[in-house]
N, C-alpha and C positions, 0 to 999 in steps of 0.2 A: 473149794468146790461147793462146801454145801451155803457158804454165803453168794455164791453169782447164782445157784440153784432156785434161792428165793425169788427172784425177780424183783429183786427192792433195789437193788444197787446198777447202776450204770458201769460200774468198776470194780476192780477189785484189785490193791495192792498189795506186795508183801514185801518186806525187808529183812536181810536175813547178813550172818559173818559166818562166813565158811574159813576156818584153821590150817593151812598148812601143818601137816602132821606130819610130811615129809616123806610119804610114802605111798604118792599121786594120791592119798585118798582123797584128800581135799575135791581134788577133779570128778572123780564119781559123785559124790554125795552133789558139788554144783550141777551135775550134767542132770543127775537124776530131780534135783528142783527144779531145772528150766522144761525138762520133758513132763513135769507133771504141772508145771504150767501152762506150757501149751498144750497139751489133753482136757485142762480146764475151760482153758479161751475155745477152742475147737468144737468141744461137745457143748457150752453153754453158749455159747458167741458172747458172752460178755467177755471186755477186756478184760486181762491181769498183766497187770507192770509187775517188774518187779526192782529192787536195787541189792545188792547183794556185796560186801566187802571181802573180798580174798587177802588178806595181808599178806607179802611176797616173804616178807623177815619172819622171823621166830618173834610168834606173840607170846606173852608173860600173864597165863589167866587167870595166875594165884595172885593179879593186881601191885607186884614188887614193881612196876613201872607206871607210877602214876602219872608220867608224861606222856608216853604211847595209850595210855587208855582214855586221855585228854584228846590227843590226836584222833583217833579214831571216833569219841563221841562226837567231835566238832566236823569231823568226814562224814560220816552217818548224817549230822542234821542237813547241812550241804545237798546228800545225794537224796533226804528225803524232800527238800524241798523241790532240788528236780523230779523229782519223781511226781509228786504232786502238783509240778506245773505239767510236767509231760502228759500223765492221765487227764489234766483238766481238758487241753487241747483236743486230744484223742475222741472226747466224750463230748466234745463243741461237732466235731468234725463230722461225729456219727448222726449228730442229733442233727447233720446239716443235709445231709443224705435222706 
């Protein structure tokens, strides 16, 4: 908020891995990042993307699976490159208006 607040940015992205803990929390804490993204987009009108990993499996954060934590950094770069083509578009679109 307080960077779309400045008026220096056309955008504002965020990326984020939300944990199945296995006791819907997972779902709240997502629900409560996408409402306070869109309270940011709404009240500033600057965009905010966001890309956000849910893993569905039981993730290992004490790092005993250095092939899942492979997988997900090379998911993460993936979803941030879309994510960065997606905002470039959105901020062609606005600037076209």
């Amino acid at each position: 908020k307080k960077l779309a607040m400045t008026n220096n940015y056309d955008a504002v992205c965020c990326s984020g891995f939300v944990v199945d803990g296995g006791i819907y929390r997972h779902e709240f804490v997502a629900q409560s990042i996408l409402d306070g993204i869109m309270q940011v987009n709404l009240k500033t009108g600057v965009p905010v993307m966001s890309a956000v990993l849910t893993p569905k499996d039981e993730f290992k954060e004490d790092g005993s699976d250095p092939a899942q934590h492979q997988f997900f950094a090379e998911h993460m770069t993936i979803k941030g490159k879309e994510l960065a083509q997606a905002t470039h578009e959105i901020i062609k679109t606005l600037k076209s208006i």
